[in-house]
C-alpha positions as a printed Julia matrix, in Angstrom:
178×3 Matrix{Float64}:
 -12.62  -19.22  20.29
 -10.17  -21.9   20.41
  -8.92  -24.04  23.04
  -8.69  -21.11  25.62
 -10.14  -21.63  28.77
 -11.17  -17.67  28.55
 -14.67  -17.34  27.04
 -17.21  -14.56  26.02
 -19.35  -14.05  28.58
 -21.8   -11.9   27.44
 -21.16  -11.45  23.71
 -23.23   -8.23  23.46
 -21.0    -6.77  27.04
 -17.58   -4.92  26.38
 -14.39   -7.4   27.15
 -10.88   -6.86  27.55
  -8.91   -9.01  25.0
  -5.34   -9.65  24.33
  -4.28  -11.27  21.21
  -0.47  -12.29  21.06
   1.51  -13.57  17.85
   3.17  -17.29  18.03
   6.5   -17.62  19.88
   5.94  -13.46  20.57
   7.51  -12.43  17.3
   8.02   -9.01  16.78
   5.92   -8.25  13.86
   4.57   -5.18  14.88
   7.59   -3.66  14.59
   6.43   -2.96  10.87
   3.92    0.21  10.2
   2.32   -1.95   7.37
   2.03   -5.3    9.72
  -0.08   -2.69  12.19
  -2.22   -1.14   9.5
  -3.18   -4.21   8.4
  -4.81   -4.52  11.89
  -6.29   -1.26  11.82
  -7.79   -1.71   8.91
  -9.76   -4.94  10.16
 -10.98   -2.97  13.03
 -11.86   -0.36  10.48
 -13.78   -2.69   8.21
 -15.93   -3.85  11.42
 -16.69   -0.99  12.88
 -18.39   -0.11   9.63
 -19.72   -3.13   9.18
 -20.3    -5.85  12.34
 -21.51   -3.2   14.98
 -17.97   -3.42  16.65
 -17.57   -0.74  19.02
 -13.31   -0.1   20.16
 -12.65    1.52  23.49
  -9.74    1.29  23.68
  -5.98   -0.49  22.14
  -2.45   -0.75  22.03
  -0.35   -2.71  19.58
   3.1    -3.84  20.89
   5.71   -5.62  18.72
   4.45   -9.21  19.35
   0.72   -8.85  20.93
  -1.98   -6.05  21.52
  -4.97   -5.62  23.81
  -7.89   -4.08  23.23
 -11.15   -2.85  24.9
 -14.62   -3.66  22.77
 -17.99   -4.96  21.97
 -19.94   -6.1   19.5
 -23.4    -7.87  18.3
 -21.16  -10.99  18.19
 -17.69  -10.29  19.63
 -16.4   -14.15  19.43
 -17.15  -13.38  15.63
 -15.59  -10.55  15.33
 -12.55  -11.75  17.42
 -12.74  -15.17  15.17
 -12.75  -13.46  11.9
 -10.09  -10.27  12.94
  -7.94  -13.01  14.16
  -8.49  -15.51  10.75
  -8.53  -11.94   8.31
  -5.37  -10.44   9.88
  -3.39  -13.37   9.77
  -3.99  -14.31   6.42
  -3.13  -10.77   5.25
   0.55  -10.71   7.17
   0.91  -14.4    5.98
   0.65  -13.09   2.49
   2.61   -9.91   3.09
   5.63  -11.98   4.79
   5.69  -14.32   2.12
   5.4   -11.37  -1.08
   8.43  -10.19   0.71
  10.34  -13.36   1.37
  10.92  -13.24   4.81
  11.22  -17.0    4.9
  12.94  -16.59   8.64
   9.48  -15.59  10.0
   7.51  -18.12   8.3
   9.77  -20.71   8.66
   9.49  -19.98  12.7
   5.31  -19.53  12.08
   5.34  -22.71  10.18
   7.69  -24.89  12.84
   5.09  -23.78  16.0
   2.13  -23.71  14.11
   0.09  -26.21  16.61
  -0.01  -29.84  15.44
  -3.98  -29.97  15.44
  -3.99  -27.29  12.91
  -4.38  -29.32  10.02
  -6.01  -26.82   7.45
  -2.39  -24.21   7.38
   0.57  -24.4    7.2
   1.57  -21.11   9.08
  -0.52  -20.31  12.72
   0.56  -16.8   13.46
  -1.44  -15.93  16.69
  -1.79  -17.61  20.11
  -4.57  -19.82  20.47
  -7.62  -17.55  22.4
  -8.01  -13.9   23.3
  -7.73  -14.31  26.67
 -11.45  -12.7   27.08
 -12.4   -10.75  30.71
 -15.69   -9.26  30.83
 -15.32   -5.77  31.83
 -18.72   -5.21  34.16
 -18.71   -1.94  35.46
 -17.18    1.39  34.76
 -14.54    0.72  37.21
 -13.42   -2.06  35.79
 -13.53   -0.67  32.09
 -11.04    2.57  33.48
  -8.44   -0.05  34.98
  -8.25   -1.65  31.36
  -8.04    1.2   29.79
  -5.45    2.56  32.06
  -3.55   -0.82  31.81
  -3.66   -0.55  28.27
  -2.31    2.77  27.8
   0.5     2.72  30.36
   1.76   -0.91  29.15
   4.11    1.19  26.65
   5.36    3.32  29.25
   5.91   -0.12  31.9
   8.06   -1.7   29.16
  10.29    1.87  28.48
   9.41    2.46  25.23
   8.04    6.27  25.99
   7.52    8.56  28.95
   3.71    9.61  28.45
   1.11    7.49  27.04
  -0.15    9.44  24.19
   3.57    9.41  22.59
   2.89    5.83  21.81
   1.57    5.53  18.14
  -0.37    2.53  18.29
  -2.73    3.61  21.3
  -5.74    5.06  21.96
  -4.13    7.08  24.55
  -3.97    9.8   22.07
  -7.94   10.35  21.55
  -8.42    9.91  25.66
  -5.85   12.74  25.54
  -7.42   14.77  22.61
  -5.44   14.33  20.14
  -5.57   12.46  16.51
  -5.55    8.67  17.08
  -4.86    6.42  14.31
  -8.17    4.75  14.64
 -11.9     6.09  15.58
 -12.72    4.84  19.34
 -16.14    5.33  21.46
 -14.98    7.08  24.39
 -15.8     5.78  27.73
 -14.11    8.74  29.37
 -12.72   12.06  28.97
């Protein structure tokens, strides 16, 4: 999980994580940046037991509610998968500005790249009861509303506040409440 002083816990136990891109560059600010996150989460729900509570994807970080069989894995390989694919994607359209920032605060241990896009860790809390699970999700859905951006949760696209409202989210979530 990388130099974080946040851990997993309890691998198999649901966690709130945050995940925030290098020098909090607005990538997300792109519908194909965020879709390339989706579809990780996609790909491992179907296929590495991960189970998504809850999310929101700001410009430069998201946070998300989950579990999994191995959820340092799954964090580990959404975090490896996605940045490879936006690496790729920023450099098929030459947008040498972002990569040249990626590249100049890539960390100097990280030998193996030459581009780090997201913050070392994930900034892991165990979320041990249902209280605890209902103020992350509530954090997590009014963080778009805190920062201005819209008046009612479910008007922000990249949220699971839609399903908790009942509407179409952009992603499949296991409900924790209605």
């Amino acid at each position: 999980m990388g130099r974080s002083r946040y851990v997993i816990i309890e691998p198999d136990k649901p966690h709130f994580l945050t995940c925030t891109v290098l020098e909090w560059l607005p990538l997300f600010t792109r519908p194909t940046l965020v879709d390339i996150l989706l579809d990780c989460w996609r790909y491992q729900q179907a296929s590495q037991g991960l189970r998504l509570y809850g999310y929101v994807i700001l410009e430069n970080h998201l946070h998300y509610v989950a579990q999994a069989p191995d959820l340092g894995k799954c964090v580990s390989s959404f975090k490896s998968f996605t940045a490879r694919k936006i690496i790729d994607h920023l450099q098929a359209r030459g947008a040498e500005r972002w990569l040249q920032r990626l590249r100049f605060a890539k960390r100097a241990h990280k030998m193996d790249r030459v581009y780090q896009l997201w913050q070392e860790g994930s900034h892991a809390e165990l979320v041990y009861s249902a209280e605890v699970m209902r103020q992350k999700l509530d954090y997590i859905h009014q963080n778009p509303i805190k920062r201005g951006y819209v008046d009612q949760a479910e008007h922000w696209r990249y949220s699971s506040a839609r399903n908790y409202a009942g509407q179409a989210g952009l992603i499949e979530i296991e409900h924790w409440y209605s």
